[in-house]
CHARMM internal coordinates of N, CA and C (Angstrom, degrees):
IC EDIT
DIST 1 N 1 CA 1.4475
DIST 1 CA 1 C 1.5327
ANGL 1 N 1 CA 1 C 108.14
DIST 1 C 2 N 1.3670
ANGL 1 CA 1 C 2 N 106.29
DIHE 1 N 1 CA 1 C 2 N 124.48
DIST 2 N 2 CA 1.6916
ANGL 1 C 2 N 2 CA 105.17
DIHE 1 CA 1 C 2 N 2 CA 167.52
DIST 2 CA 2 C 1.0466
ANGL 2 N 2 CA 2 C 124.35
DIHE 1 C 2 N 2 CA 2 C -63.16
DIST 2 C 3 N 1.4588
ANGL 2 CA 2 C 3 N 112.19
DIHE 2 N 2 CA 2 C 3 N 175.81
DIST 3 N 3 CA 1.8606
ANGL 2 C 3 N 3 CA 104.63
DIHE 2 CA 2 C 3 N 3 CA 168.35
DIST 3 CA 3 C 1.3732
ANGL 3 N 3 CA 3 C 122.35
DIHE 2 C 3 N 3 CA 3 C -84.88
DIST 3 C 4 N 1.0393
ANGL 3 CA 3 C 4 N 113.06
DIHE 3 N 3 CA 3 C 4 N -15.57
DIST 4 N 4 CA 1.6846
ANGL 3 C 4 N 4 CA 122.08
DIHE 3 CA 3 C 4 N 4 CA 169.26
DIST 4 CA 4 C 1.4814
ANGL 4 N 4 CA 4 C 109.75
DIHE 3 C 4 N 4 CA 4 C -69.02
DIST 4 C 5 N 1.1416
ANGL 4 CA 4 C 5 N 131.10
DIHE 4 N 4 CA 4 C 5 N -58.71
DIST 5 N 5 CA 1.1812
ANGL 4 C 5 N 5 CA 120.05
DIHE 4 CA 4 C 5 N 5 CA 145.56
DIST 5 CA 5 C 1.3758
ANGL 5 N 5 CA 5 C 149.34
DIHE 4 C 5 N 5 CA 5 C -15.81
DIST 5 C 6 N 1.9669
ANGL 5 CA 5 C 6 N 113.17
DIHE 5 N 5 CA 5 C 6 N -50.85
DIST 6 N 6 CA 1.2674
ANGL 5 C 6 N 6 CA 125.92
DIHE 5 CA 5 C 6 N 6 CA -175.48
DIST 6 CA 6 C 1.3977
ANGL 6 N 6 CA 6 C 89.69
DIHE 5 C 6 N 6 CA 6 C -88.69
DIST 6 C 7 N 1.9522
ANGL 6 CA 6 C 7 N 135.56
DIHE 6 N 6 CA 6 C 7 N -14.91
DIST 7 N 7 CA 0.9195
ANGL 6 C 7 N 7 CA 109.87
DIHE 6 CA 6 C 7 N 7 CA 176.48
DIST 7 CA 7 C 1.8846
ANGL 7 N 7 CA 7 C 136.36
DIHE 6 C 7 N 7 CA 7 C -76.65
DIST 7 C 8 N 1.4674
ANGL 7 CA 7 C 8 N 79.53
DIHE 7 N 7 CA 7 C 8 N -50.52
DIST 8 N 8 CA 1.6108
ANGL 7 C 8 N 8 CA 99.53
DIHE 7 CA 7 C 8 N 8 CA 140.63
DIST 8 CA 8 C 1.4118
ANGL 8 N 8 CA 8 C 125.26
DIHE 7 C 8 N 8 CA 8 C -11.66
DIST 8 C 9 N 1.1341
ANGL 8 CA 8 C 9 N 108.23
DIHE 8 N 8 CA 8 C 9 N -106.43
DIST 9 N 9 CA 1.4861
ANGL 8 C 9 N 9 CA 129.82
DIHE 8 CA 8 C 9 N 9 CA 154.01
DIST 9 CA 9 C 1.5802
ANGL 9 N 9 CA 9 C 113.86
DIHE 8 C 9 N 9 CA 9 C -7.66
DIST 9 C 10 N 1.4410
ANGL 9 CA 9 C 10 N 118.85
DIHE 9 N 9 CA 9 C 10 N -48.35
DIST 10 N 10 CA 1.4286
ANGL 9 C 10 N 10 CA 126.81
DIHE 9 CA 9 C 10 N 10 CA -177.81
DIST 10 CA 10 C 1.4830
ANGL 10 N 10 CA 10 C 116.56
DIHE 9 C 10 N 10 CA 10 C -81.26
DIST 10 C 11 N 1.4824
ANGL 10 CA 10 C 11 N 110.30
DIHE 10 N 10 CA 10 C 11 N -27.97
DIST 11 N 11 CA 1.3599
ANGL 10 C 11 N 11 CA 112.13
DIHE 10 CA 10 C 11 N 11 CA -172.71
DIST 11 CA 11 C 1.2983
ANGL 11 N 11 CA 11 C 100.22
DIHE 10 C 11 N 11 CA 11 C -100.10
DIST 11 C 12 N 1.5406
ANGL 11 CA 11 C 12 N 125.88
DIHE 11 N 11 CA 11 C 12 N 11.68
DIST 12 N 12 CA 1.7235
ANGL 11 C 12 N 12 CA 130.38
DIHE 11 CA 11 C 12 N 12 CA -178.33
DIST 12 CA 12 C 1.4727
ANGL 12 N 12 CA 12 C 93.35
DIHE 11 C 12 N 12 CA 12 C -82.60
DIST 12 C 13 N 1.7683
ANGL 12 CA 12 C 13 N 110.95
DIHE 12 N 12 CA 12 C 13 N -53.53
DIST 13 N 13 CA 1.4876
ANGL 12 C 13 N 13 CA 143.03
DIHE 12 CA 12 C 13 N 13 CA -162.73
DIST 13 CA 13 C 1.8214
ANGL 13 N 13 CA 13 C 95.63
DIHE 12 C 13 N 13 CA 13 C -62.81
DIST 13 C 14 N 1.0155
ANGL 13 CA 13 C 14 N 96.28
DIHE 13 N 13 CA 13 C 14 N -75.98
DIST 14 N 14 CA 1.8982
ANGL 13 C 14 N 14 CA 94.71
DIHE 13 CA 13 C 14 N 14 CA 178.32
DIST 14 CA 14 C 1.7092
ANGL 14 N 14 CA 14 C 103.90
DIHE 13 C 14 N 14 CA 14 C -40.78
DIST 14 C 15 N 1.3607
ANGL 14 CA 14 C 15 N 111.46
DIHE 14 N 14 CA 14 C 15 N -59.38
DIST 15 N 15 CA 1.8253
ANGL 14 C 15 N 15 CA 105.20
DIHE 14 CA 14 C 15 N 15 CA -174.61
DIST 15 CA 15 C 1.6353
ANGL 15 N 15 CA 15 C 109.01
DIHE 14 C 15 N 15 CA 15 C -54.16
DIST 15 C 16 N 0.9565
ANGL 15 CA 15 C 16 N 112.54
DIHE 15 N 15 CA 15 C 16 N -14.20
DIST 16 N 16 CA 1.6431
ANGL 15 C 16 N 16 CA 109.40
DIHE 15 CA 15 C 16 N 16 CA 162.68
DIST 16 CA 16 C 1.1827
ANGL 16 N 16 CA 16 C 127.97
DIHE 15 C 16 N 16 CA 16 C -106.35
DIST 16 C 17 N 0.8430
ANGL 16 CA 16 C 17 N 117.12
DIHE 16 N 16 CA 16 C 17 N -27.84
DIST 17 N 17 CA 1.7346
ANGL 16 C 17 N 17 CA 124.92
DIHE 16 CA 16 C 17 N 17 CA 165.02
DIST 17 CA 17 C 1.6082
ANGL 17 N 17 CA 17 C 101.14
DIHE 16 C 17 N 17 CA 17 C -57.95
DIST 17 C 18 N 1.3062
ANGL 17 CA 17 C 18 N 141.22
DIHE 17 N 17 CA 17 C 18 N -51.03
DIST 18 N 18 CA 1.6437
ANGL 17 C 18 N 18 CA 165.47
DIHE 17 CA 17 C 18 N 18 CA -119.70
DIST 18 CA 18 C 2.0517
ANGL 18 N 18 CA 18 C 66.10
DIHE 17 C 18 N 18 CA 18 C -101.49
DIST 18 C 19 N 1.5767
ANGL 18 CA 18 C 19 N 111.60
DIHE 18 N 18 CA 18 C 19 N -90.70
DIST 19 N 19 CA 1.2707
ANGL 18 C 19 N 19 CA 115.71
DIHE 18 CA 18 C 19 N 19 CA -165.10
DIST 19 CA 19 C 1.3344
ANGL 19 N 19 CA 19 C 114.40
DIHE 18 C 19 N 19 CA 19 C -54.22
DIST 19 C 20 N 1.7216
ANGL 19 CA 19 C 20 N 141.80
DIHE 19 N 19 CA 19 C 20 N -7.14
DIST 20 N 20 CA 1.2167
ANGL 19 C 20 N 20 CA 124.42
DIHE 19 CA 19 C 20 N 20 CA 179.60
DIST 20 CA 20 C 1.7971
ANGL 20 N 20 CA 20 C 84.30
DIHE 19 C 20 N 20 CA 20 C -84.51
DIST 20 C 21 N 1.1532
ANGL 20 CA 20 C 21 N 125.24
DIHE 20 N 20 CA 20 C 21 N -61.97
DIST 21 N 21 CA 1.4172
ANGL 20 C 21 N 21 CA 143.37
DIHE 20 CA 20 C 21 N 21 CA -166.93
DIST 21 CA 21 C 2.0887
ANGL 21 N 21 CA 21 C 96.33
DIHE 20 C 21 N 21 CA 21 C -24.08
DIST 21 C 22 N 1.0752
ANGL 21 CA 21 C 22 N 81.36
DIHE 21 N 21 CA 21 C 22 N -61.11
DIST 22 N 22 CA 2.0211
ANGL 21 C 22 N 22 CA 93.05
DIHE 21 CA 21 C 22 N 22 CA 177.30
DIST 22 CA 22 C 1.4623
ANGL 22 N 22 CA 22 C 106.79
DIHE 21 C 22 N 22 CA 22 C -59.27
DIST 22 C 23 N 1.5147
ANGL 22 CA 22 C 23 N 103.73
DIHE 22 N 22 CA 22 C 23 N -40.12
DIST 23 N 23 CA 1.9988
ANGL 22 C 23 N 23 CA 76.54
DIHE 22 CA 22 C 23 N 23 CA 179.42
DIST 23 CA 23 C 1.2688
ANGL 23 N 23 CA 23 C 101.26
DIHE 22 C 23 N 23 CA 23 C -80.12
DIST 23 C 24 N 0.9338
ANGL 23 CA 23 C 24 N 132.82
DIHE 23 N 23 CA 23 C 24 N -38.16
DIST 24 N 24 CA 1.7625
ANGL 23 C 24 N 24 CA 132.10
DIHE 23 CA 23 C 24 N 24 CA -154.08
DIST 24 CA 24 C 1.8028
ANGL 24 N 24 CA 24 C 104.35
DIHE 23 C 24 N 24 CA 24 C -53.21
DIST 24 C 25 N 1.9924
ANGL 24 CA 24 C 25 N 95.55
DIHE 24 N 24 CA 24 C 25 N -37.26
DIST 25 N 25 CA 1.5194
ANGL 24 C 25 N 25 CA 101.21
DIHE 24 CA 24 C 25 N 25 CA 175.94
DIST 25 CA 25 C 1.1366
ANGL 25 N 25 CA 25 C 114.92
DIHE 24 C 25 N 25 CA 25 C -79.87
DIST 25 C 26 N 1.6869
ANGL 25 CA 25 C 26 N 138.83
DIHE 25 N 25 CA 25 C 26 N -50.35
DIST 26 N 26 CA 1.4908
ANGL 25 C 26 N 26 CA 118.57
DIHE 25 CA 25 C 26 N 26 CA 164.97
DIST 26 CA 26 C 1.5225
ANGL 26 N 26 CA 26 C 122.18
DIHE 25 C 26 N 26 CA 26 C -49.01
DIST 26 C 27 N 1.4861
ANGL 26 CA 26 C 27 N 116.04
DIHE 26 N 26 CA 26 C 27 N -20.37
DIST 27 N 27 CA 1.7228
ANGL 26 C 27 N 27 CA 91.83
DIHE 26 CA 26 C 27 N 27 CA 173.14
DIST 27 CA 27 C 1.6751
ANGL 27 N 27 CA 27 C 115.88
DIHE 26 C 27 N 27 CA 27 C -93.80
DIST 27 C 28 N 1.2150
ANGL 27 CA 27 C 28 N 108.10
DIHE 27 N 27 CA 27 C 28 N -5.54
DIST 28 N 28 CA 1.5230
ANGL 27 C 28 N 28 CA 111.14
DIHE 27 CA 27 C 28 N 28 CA 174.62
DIST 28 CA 28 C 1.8771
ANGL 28 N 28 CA 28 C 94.93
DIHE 27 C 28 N 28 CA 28 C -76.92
DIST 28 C 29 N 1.4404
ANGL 28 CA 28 C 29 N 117.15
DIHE 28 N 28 CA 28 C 29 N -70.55
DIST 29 N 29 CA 1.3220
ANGL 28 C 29 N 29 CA 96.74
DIHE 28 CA 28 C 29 N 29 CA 179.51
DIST 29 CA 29 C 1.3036
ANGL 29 N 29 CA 29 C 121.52
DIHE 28 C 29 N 29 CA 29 C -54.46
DIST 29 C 30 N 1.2986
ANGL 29 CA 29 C 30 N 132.69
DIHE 29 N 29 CA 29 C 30 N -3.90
DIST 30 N 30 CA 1.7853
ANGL 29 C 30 N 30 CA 120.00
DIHE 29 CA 29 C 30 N 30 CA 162.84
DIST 30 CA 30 C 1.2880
ANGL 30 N 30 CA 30 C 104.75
DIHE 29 C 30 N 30 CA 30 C -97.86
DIST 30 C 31 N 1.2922
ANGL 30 CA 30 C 31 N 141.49
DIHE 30 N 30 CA 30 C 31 N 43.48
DIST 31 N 31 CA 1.2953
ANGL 30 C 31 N 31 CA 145.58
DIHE 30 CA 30 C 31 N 31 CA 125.06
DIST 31 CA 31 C 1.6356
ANGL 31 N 31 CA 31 C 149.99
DIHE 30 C 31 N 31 CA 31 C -3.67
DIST 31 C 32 N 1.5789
ANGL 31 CA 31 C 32 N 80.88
DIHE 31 N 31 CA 31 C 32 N -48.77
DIST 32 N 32 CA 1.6503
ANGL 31 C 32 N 32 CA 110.15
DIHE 31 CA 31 C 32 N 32 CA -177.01
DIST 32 CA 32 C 1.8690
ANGL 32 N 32 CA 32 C 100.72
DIHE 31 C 32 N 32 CA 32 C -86.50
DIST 32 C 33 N 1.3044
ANGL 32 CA 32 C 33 N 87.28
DIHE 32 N 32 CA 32 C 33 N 126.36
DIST 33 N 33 CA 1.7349
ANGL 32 C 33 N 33 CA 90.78
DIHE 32 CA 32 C 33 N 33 CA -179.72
DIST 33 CA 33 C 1.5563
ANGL 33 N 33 CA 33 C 112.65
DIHE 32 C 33 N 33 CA 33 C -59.48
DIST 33 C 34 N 1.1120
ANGL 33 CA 33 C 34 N 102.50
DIHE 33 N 33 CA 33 C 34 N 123.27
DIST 34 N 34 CA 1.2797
ANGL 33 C 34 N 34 CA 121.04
DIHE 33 CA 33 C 34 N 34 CA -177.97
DIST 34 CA 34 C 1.4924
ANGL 34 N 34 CA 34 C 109.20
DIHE 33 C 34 N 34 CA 34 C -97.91
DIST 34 C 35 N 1.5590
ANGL 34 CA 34 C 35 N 125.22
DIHE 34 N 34 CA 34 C 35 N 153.23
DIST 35 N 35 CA 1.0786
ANGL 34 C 35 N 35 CA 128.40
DIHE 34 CA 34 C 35 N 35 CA -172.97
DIST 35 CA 35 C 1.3338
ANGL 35 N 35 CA 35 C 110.64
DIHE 34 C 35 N 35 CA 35 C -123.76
DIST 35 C 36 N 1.7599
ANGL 35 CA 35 C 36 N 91.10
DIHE 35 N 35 CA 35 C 36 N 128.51
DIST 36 N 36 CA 1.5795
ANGL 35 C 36 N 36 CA 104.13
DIHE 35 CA 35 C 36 N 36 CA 176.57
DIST 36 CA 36 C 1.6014
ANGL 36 N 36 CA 36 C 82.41
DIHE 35 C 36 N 36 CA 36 C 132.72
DIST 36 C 37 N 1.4219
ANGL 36 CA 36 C 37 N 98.99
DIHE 36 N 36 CA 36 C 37 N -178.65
DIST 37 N 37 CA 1.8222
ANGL 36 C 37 N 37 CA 126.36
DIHE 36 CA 36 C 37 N 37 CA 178.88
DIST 37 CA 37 C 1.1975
ANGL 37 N 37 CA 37 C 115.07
DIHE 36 C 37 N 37 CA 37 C -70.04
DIST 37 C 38 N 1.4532
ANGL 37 CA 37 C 38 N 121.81
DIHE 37 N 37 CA 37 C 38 N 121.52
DIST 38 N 38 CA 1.8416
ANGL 37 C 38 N 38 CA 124.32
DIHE 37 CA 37 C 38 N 38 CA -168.30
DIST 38 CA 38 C 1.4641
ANGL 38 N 38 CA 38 C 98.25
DIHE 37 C 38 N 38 CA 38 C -89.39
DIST 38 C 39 N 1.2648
ANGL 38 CA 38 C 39 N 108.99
DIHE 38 N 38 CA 38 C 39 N 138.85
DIST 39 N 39 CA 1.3351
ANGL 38 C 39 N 39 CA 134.39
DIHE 38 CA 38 C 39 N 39 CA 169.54
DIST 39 CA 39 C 1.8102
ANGL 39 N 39 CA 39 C 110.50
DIHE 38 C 39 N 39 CA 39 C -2.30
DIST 39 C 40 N 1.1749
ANGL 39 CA 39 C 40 N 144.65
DIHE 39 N 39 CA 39 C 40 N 122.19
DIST 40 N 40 CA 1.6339
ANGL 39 C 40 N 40 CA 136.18
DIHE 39 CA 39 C 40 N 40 CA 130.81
DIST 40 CA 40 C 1.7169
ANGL 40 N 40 CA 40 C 107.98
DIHE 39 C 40 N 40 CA 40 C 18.99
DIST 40 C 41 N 1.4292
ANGL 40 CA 40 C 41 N 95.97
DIHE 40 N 40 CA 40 C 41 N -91.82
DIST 41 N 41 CA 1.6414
ANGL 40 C 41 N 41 CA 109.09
DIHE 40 CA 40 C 41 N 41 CA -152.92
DIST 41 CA 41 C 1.8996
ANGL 41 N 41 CA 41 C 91.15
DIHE 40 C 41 N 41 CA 41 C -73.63
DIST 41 C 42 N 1.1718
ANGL 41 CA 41 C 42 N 127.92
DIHE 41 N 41 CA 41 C 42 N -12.32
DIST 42 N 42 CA 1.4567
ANGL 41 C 42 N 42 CA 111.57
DIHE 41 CA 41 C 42 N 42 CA 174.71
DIST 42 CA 42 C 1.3337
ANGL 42 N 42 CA 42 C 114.79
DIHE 41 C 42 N 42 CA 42 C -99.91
DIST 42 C 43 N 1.4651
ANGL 42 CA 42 C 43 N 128.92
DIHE 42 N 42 CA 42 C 43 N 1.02
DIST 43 N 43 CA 0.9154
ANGL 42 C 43 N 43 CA 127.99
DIHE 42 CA 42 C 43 N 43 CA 131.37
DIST 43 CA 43 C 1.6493
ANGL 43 N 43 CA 43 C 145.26
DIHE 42 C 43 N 43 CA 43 C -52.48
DIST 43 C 44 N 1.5987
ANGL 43 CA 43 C 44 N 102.62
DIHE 43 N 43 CA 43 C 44 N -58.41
DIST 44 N 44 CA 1.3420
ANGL 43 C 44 N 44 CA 124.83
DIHE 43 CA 43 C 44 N 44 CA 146.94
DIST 44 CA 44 C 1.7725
ANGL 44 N 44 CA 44 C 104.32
DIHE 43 C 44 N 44 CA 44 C -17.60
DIST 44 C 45 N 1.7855
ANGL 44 CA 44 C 45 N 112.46
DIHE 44 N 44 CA 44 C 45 N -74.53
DIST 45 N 45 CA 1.5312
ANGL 44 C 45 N 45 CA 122.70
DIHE 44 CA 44 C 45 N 45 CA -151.08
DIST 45 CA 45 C 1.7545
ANGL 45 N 45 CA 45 C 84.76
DIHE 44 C 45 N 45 CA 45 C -62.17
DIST 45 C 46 N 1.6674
ANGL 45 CA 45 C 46 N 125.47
DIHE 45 N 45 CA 45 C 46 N -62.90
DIST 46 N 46 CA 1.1104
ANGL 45 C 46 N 46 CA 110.78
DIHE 45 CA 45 C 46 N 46 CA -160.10
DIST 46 CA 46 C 1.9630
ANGL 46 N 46 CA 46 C 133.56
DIHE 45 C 46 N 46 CA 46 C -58.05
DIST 46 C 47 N 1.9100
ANGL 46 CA 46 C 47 N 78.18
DIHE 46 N 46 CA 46 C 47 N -6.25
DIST 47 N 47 CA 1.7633
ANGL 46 C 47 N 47 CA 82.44
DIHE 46 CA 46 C 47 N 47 CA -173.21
DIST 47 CA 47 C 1.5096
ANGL 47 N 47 CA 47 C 95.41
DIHE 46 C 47 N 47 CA 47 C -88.87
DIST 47 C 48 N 1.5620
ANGL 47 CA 47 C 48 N 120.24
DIHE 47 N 47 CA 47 C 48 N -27.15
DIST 48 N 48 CA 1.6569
ANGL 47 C 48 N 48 CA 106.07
DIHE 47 CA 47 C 48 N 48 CA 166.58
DIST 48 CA 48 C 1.8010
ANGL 48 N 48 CA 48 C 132.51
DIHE 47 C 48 N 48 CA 48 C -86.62
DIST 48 C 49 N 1.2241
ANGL 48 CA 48 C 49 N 81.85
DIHE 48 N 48 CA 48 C 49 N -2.79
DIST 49 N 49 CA 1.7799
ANGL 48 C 49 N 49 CA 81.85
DIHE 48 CA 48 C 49 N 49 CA 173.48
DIST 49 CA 49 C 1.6109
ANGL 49 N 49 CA 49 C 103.14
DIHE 48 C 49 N 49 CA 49 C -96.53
DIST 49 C 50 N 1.2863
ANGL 49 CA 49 C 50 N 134.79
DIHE 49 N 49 CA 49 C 50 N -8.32
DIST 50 N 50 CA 1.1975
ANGL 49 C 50 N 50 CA 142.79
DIHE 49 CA 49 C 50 N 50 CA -177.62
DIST 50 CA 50 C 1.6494
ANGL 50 N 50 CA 50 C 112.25
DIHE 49 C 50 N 50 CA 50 C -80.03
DIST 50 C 51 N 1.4368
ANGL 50 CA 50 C 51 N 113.96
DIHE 50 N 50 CA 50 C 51 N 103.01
DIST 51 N 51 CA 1.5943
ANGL 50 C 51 N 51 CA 115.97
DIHE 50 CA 50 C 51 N 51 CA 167.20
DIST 51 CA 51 C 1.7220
ANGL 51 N 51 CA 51 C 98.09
DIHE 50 C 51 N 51 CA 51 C -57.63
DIST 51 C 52 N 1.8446
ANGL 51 CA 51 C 52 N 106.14
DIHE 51 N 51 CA 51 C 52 N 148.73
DIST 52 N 52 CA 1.0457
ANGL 51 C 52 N 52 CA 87.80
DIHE 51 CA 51 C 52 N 52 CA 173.12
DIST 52 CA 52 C 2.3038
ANGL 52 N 52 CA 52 C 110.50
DIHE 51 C 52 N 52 CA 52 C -110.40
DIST 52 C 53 N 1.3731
ANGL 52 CA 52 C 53 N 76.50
DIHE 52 N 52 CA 52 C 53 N 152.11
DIST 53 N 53 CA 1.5213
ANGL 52 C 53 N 53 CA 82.75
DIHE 52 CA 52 C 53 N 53 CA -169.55
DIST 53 CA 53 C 1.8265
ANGL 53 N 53 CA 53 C 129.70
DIHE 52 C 53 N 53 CA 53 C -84.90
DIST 53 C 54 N 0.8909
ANGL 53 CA 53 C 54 N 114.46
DIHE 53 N 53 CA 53 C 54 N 103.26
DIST 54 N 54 CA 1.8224
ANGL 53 C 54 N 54 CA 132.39
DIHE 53 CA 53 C 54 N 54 CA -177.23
DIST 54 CA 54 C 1.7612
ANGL 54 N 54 CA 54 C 97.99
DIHE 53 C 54 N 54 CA 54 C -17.71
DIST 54 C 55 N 1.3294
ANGL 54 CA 54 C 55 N 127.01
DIHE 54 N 54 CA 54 C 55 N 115.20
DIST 55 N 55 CA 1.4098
ANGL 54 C 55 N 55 CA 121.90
DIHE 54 CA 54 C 55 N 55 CA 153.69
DIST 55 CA 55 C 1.1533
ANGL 55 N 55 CA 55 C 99.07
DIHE 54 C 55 N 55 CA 55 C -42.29
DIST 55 C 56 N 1.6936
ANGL 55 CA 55 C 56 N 107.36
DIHE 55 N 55 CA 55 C 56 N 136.78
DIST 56 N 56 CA 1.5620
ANGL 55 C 56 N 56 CA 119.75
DIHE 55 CA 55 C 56 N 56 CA 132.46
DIST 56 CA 56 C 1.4715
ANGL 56 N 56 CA 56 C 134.55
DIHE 55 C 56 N 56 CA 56 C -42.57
DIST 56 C 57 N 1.2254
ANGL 56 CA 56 C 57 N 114.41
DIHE 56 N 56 CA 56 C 57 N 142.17
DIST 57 N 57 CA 1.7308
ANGL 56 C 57 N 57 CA 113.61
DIHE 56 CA 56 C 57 N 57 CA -165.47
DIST 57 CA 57 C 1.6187
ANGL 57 N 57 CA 57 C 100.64
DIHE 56 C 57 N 57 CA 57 C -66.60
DIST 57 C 58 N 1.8728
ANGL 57 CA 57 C 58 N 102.88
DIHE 57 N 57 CA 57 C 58 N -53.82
DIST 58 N 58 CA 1.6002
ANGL 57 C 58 N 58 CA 106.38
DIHE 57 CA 57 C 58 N 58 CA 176.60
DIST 58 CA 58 C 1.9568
ANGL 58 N 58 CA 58 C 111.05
DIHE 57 C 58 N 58 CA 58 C -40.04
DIST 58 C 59 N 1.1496
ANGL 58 CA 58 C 59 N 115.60
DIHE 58 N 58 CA 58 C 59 N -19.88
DIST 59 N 59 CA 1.5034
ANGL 58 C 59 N 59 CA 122.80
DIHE 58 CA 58 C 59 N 59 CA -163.95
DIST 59 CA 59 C 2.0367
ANGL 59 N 59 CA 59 C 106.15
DIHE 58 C 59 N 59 CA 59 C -76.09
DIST 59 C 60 N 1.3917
ANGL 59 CA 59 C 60 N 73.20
DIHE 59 N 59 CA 59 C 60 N -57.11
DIST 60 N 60 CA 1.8021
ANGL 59 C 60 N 60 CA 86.34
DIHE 59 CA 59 C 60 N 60 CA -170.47
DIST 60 CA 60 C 1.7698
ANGL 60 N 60 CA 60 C 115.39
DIHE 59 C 60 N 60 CA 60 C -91.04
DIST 60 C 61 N 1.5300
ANGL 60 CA 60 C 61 N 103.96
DIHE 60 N 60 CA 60 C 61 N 4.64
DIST 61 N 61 CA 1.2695
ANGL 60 C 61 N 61 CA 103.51
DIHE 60 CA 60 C 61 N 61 CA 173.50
DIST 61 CA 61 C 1.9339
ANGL 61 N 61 CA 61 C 105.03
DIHE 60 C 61 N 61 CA 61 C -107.82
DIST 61 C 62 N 1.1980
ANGL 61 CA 61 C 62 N 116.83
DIHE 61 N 61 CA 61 C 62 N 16.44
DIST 62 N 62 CA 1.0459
ANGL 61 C 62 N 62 CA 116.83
DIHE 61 CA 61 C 62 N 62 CA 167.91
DIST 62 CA 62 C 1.4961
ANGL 62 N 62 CA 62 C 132.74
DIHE 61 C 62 N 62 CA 62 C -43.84
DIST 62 C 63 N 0.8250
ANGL 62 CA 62 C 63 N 113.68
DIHE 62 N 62 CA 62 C 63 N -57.75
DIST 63 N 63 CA 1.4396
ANGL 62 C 63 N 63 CA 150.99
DIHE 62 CA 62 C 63 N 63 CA -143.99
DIST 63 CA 63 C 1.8576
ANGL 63 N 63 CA 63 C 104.70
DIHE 62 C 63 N 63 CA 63 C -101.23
DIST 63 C 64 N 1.2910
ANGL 63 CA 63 C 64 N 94.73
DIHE 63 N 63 CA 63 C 64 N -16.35
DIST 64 N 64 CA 1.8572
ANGL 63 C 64 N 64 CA 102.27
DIHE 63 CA 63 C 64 N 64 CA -163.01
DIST 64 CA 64 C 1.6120
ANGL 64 N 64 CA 64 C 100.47
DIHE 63 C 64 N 64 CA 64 C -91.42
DIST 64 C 65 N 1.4430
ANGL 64 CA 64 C 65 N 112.95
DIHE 64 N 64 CA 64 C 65 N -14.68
DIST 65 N 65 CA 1.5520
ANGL 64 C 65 N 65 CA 107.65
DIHE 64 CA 64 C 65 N 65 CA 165.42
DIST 65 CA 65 C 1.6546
ANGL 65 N 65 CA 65 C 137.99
DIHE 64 C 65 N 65 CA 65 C -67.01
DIST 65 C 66 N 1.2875
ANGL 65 CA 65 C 66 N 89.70
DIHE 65 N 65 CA 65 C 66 N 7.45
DIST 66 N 66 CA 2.0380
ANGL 65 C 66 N 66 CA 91.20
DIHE 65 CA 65 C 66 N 66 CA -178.01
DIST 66 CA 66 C 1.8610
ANGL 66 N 66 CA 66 C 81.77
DIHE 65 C 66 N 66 CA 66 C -151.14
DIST 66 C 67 N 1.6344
ANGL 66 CA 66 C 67 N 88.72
DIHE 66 N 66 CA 66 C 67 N 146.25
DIST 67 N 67 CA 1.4456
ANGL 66 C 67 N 67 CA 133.38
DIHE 66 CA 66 C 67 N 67 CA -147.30
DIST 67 CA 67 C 1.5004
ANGL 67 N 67 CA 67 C 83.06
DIHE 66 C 67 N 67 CA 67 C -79.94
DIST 67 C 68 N 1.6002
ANGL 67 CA 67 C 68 N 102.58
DIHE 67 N 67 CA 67 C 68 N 156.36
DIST 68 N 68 CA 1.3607
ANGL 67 C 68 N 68 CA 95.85
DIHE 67 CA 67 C 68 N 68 CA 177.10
DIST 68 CA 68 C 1.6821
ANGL 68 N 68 CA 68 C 106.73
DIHE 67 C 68 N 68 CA 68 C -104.17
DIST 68 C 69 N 1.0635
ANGL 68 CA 68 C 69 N 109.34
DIHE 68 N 68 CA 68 C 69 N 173.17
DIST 69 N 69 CA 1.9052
ANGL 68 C 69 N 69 CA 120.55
DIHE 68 CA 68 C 69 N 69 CA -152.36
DIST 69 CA 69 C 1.9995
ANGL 69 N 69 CA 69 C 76.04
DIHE 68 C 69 N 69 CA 69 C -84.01
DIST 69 C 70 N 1.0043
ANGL 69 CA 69 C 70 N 135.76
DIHE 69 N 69 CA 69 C 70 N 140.73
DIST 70 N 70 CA 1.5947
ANGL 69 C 70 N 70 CA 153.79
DIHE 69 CA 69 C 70 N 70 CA 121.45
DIST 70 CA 70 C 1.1514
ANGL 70 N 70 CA 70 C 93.24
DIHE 69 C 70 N 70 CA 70 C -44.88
DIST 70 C 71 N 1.7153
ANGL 70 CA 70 C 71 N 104.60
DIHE 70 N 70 CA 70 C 71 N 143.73
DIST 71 N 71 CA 1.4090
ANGL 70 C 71 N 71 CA 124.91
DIHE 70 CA 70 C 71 N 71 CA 155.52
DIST 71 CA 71 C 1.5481
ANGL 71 N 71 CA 71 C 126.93
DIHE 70 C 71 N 71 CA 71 C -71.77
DIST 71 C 72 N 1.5736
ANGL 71 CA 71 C 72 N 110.72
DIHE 71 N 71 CA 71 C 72 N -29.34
DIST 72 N 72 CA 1.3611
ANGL 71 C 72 N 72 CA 94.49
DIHE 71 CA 71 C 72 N 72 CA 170.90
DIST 72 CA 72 C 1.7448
ANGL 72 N 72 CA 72 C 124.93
DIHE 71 C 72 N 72 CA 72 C -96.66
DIST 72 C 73 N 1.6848
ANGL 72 CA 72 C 73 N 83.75
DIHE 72 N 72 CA 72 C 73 N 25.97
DIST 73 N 73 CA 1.8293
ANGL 72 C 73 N 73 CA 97.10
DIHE 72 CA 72 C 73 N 73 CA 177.60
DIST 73 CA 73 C 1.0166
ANGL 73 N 73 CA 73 C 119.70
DIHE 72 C 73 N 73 CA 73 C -66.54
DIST 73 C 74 N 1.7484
ANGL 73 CA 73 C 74 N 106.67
DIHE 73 N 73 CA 73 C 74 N -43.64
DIST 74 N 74 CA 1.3605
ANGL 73 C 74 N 74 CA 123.76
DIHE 73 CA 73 C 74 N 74 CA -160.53
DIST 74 CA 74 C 1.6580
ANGL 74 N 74 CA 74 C 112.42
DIHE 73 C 74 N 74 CA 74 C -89.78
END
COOR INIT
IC SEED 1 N 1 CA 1 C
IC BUILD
């Protein structure tokens, strides 16, 4: 590889590094909870960065205290 090349190549790498650097700072300064519905795609990110978490037993045994209706009840 030449050096015109690796230079190339380097100033491709900085022009993207330059634009991640800028978003990283507009979403740090939008920080402050804002009111109303967040963006599509930041929704999207939070439903994949989100482990998902096991119902509680008290949660899903709610409901198991009253009998269920028979079909030839009704």
């Amino acid at each position: 590889m030449d050096v015109v090349r690796m230079l190339d190549e380097l100033k491709r790498e900085r022009e993207a590094i330059e634009e991640a650097i800028l978003t990283l700072e507009r979403l740090a300064k939008g920080q402050v909870k804002r009111r109303g519905r967040p963006p599509a795609w930041m929704s999207e990110l939070n439903k994949k960065e989100a482990p998902e978490r096991p119902v509680p037993a008290a949660i899903t045994q709610r409901g198991r205290g009253r009998k269920p209706v028979e079909a030839s009840a009704v």
